[in-house]
Structure formats: C-alpha cells, structure tokens
N, C-alpha and C positions, 0 to 999 in steps of 0.2 A: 115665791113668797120672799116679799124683799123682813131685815133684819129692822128691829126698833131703833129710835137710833142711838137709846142708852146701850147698845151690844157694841156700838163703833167705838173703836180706841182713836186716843188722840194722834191727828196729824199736822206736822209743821208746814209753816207757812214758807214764801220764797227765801226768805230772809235766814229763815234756820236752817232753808234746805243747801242753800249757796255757802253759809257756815259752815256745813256738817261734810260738804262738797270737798270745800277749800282744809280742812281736819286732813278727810282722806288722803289728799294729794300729798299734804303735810307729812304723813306717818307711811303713807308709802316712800317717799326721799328720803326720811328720816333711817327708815328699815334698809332701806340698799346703801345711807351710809355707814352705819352701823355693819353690816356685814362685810363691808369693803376694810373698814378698820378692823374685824375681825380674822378678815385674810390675811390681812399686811402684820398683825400680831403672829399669825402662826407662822407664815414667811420667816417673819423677825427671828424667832423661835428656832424654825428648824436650820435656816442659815448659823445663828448664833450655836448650836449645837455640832452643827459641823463643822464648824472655825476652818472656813476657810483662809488659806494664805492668804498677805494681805499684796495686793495689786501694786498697790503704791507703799515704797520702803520711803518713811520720815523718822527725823531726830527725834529723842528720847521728850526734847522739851514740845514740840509739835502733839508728838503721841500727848504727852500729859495736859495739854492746851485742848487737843481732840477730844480726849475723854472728859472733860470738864465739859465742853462744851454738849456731847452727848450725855450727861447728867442734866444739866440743864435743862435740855429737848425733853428729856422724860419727866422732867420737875414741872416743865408747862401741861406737859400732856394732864398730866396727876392735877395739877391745880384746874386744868379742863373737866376732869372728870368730876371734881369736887363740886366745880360751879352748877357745872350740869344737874346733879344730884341733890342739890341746896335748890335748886329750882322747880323740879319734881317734888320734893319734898313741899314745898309752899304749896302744890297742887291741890293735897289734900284738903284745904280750908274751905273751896266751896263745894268740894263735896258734902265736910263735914256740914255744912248750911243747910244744905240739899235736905237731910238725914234729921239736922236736929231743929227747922222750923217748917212753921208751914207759912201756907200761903201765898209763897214765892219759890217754890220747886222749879218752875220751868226757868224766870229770869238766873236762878242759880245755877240752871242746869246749863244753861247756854252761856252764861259768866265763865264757867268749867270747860265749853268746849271750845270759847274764842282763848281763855288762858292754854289749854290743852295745843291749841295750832300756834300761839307763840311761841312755846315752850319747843315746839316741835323744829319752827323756823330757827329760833337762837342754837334748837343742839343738833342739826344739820350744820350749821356754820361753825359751832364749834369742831362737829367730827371733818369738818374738809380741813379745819387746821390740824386739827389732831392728826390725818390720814399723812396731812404732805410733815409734819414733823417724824413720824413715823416714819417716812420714805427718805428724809434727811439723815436717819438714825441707819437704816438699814445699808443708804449709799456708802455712811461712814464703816460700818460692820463692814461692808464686802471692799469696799477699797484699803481700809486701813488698817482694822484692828484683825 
C-alpha cells in the first residue's frame, strides 16, 4: 500500500541538490583546515614550551626586528580570525528570516546555504593563510628565539 501523498516530505530539486552538494565539499575542506591549524597551534605550543635552543645565534637588534615581526604574524592571524567571525556572525540574518516570515522559507533557506558555502570558501583561504603564518612563526620559534 503505497503512502498519500500529503505523508511525503519535501524534496529538492537538481539545483538545491548540486547547492547542498557543493556546502558539503565546502565544510569538509573547511574542517581539515581547521584541524590542520589546530595542530600547528599545539606544535606552536608544545615547542614554545620547550624553548628550544636557538639554531641560528643573531644580534640583539635582528632578535628585536624578529620578534616584532613575529607579533605582527600573530596580529594578522587575530585580525584573521576576527574577519572570520564578523562573517559567521552575518550568517545569522537569513536564518533569522527563515524563523521570522513566512512564505519564503525555502528561497531563505537556500539564501543560508549558498551564504553558508561562501563563508566556508573565504575561511578555508583565510585558514591556508593563517596555517602557512603559523608555520612562519613556528620556523622563527625553532630557529631563532
């Protein structure tokens, strides 16, 4: 006995599904950069706490020029993470749409998930910068300081 067909729940079309497709692959790259940069944080970390000797012996005004410039690295990273987060944060707006009209649930919903996969593409680019500053910072750690 087949179902009425007010029991079917709604299904997307090519268009949402190649959308939703293209999300996925988004937030899968998205999650393995993110955990990449999470390694090279705890790397940072556990080197930083072992201070190691430094490889390379430089003048007092070098060291002082290095570490400015190793400020800097983390002052982009942080202004990275900021942009990131101010961009996330704009997410919520078609949700809140979604939530507080009607009539246009599904155009909002898919507004949400083509905003959701740019968001996703811009903070993959920003964590590749972030990762290789990261690894600028870490070269500086083990070589110098």
């Amino acid at each position: 006995m087949t179902q009425p067909a007010a029991d079917k729940g709604f299904e997307f079309g090519a268009k949402e599904n190649e959308l939703l497709l293209r999300l996925s692959k988004d937030l899968t790259r998205l999650g393995i950069a993110i955990l990449i940069a999470g390694i090279l944080l705890v790397l940072y970390l556990a080197v930083s706490y072992i201070d190691p000797v430094a490889v390379v012996q430089v003048s007092e005004a070098r060291h002082t020029a290095l570490s400015f410039l190793d400020y800097m690295v983390w002052g982009l990273i942080a202004l990275l993470v900021i942009y990131m987060s101010i961009t996330i944060i704009k997410l919520a707006i078609p949700v809140k749409l979604i939530a507080t009209t009607s009539g246009l649930d599904i155009p909002y919903l898919m507004s949400f998930v083509e905003k959701l996969g740019t968001l996703s593409r811009i903070s993959f680019a920003s964590l590749i910068v972030i990762c290789c500053l990261m690894i600028v910072s870490l070269v500086m750690l083990i070589l110098v300081f």
